[in-house]
C-alpha positions in Angstrom: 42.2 42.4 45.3 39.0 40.4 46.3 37.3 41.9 43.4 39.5 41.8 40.7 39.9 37.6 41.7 36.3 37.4 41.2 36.4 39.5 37.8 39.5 36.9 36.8 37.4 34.0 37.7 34.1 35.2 35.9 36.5 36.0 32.6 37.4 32.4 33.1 34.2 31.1 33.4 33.0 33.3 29.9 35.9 31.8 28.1 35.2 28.2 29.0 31.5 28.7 28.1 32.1 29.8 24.9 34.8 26.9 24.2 32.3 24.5 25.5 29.3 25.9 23.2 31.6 25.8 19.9 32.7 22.4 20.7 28.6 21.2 21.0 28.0 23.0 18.0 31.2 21.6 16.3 30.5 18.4 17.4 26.6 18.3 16.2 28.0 19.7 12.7 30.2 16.5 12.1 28.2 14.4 14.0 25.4 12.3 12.0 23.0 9.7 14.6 20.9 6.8 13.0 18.9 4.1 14.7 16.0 2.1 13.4 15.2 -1.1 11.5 16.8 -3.9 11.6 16.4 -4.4 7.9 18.3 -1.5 6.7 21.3 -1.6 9.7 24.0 -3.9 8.0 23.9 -1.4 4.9 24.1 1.6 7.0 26.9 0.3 9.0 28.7 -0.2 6.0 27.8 3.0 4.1 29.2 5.0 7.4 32.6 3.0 7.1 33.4 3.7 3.5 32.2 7.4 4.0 34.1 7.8 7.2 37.2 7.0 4.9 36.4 9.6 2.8 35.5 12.3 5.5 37.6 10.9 9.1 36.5 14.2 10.4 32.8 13.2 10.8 31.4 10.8 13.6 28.1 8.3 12.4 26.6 6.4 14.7 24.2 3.6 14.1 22.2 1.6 16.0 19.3 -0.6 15.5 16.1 -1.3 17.8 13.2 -2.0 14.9 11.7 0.8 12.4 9.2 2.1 15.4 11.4 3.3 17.0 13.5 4.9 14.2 10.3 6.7 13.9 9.9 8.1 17.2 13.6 9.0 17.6 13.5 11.3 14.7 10.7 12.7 14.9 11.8 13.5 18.5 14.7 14.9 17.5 17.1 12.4 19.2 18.6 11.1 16.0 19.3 12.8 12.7 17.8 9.9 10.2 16.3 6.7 11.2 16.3 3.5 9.3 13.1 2.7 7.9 11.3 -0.5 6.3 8.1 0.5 5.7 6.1 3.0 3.9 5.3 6.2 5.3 2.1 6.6 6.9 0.3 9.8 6.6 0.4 10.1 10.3 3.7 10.2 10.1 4.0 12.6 7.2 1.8 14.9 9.3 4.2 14.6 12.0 7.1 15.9 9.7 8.3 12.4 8.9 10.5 13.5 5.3 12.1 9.6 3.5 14.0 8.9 0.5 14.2 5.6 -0.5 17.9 3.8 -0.6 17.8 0.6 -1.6 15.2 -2.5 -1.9 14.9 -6.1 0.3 12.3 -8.2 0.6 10.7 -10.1 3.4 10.8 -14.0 3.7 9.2 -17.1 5.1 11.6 -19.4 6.3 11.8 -23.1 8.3 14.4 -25.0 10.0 16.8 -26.7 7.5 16.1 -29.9 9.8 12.2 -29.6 9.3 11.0 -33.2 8.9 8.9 -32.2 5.7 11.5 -30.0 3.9 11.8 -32.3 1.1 8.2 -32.0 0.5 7.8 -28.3 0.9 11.1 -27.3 -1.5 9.3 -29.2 -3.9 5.3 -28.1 -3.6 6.1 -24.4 -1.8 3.7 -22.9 0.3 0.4 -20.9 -1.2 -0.8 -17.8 0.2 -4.1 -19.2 0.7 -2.0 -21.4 3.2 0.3 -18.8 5.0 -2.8 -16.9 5.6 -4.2 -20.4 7.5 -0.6 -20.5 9.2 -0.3 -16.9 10.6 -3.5 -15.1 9.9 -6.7 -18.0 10.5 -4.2 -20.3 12.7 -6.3 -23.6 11.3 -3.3 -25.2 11.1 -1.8 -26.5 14.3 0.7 -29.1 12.7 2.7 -29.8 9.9 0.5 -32.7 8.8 -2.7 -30.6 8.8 -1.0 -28.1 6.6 0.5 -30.8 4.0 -2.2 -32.6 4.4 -0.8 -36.1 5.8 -1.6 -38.7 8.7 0.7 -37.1 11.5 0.7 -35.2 14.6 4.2 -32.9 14.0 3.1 -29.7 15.8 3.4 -26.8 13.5 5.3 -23.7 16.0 4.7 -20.0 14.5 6.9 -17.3 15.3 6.4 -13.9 14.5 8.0 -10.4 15.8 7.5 -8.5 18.9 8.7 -5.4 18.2 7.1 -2.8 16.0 8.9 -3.5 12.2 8.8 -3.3 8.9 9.4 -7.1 8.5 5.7 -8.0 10.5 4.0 -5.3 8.9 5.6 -6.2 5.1 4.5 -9.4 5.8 1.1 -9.0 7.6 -0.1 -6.3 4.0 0.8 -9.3 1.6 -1.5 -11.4 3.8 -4.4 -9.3 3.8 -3.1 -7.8 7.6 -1.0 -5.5 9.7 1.4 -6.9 12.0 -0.7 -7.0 15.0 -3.1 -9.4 12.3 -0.5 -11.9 12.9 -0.4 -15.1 15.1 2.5 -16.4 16.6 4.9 -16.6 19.9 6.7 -13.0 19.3 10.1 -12.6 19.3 12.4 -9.4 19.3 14.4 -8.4 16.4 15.4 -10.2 13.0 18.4 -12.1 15.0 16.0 -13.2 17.4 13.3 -14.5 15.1 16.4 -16.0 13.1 17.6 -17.5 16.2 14.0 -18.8 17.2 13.5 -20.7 13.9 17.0 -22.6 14.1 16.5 -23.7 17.4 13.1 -24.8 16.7 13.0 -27.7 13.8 9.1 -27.1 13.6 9.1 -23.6 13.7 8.0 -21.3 11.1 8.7 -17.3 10.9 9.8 -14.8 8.5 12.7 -12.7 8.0 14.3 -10.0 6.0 16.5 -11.1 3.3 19.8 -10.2 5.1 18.9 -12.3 7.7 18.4 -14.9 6.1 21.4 -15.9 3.7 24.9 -15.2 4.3 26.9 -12.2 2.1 29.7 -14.1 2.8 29.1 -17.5 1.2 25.5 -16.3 -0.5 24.1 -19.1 0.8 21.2 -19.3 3.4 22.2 -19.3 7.1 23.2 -22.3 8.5 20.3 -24.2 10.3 17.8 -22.4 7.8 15.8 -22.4 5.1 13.9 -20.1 3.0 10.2 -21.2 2.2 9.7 -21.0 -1.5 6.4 -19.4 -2.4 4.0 -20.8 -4.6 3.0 -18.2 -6.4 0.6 -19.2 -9.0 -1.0 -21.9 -6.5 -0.4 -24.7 -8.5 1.0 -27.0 -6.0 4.7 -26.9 -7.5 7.5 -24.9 -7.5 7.9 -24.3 -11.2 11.5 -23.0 -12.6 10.2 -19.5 -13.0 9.2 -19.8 -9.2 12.7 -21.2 -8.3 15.1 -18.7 -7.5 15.9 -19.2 -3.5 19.1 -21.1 -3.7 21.1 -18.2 -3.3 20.9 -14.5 -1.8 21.9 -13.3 -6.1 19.1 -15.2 -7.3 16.5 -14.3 -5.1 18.2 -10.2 -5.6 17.6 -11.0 -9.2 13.9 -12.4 -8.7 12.9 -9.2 -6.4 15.0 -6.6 -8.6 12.6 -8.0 -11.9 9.4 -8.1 -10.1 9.5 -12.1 -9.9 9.0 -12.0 -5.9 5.8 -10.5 -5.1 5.3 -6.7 -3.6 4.7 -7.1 -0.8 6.7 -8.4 1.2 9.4 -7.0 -1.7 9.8 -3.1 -0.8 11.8 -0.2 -0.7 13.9 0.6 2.5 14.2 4.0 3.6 16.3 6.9 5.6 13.8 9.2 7.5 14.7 12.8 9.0 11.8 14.9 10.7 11.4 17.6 7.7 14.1 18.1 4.6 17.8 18.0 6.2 19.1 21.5 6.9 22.3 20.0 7.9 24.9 20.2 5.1 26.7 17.3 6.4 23.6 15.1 6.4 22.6 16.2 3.1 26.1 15.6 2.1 25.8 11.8 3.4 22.5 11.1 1.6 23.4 12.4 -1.6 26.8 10.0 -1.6 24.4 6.8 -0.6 22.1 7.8 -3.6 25.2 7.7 -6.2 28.6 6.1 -4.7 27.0 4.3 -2.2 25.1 2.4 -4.5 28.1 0.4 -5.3 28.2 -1.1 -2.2 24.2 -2.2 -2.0 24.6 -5.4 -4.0 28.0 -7.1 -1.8 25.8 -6.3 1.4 23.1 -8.5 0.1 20.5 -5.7 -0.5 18.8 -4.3 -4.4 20.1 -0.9 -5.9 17.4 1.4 -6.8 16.6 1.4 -10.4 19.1 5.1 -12.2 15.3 6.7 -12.5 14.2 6.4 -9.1 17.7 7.3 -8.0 17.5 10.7 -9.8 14.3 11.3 -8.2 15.3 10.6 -4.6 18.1 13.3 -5.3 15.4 15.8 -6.4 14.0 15.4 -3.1 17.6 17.1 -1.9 17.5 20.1 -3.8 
């Protein structure tokens, strides 16, 4: 009797093994994980709602933490795709790092909307030559040394913490990487966003979304996007005036008006070409119906060419 209890209970135990190893493997099939930038996470989010409409069966998580550690969670194997908003390094690439481009943002400088010299700097801009003084040389220490006026308005610089696109977009279209760039360091885009409209003398940059509102197209209340003088001519001349709204400057970065960098391509990552069908399946809708949604979530669509080459990629 003893023995046939123990054979029951060993049958048992079989059965429930088996049930709980289909389950994982049914669960990792329609399961898809993403983490990763910052940049790229309000798209995402929204291209894992409308597909989760289509397919209810499949489970997408996304979470952001900065493109660094996109990186290493794919390449770990923790997450299926990371967010990425960067190029790929060949380091990376060596490592098994695989990307196909999605969409396009850009990077931005922006103030406080209560900066004491906004009039002056909406009108004039700010050169390259002089954000490389402001976050590269740091020769400026106030606003008044930078405008050159009798003054002693202290000039506070913020930059990012945590390994990210934004810092390193920004850093290459000053001549550095991020960890070139000067500044009390914050974590995140909503934290240097925060920074900068609690701080009326602060300066920082930011990615596009994070700047301007989707809602109203308008930038963020309590900030303001630096316009860049491009040409250096100290004015902002019409064909450099396009940051009144998040469509004009989506226009400006979309017809190569706002320089590259800090304009670039933003990027899903996996660690080699997808084997999984259902991630394959994901990518290739962002690359054609997903699309639709790029431009209402404040972001660039990738030109049809580039779009049928980032499909190759799948095949």
């Amino acid at each position: 009797m003893r023995n046939k209890c123990l054979f029951l209970i060993l049958v048992v135990l079989v059965i429930a093994s088996g049930t709980i190893t289909s389950c994982k493997q049914q669960n990792n099939k329609e399961t898809i994980s993403v983490s990763g930038a910052f940049a790229l996470y309000p798209l995402t989010v929204k291209w894992a709602e409308e597909y989760k409409k289509l397919h209810p069966e499949i489970t997408i998580d996304v979470s952001a933490g900065g493109a660094g550690k996109g990186m290493t969670d794919v390449l770990s194997g923790m997450v299926d795709l990371a967010m990425f908003s960067r190029s790929v390094s060949p380091e990376e690439v060596s490592k098994g790092a695989w990307s196909i481009s999605v969409s396009r943002d850009a990077v931005v400088p922006m103030i406080n909307s209560k900066n004491p010299f906004l009039a002056e700097i909406s009108k004039r801009g700010i050169k390259k030559s002089e954000f490389i003084g402001i976050f590269v040389e740091k020769k400026h220490a106030t606003w008044n040394s930078l405008l050159g006026s009798q003054g002693n308005q202290k000039l506070n610089i913020f930059t990012r913490s945590d390994a990210c696109g934004a810092a390193e977009m920004w850093g290459k279209y000053l001549g550095k990487n991020q960890e070139g760039l000067e500044g009390v360091g914050v974590f995140g885009d909503p934290g240097m966003a925060d920074a900068v409209k609690k701080d009326p003398l602060g300066i920082g940059y930011n990615n596009v979304i994070y700047a301007y509102d989707t809602k109203t197209r308008k930038p963020y209340e309590g900030l303001q996007v630096i316009p860049i003088d491009i040409n250096e001519n100290g004015v902002i001349d019409p064909e450099e005036d396009f940051y009144s709204s998040l469509d004009s400057v989506m226009t400006a970065i979309r017809d190569g008006k706002y320089p590259s960098p800090p304009a670039r391509d933003l990027y899903l990552i996996s660690k080699g070409v997808p084997q999984n069908e259902t991630v394959k399946d994901f990518l290739k809708w962002i690359l054609t119906e997903g699309q639709k949604y790029v431009d209402v979530a404040g972001y660039v669509q990738l030109k049809p060419d580039q779009i049928e080459n980032e499909l190759n990629k799948l095949k």
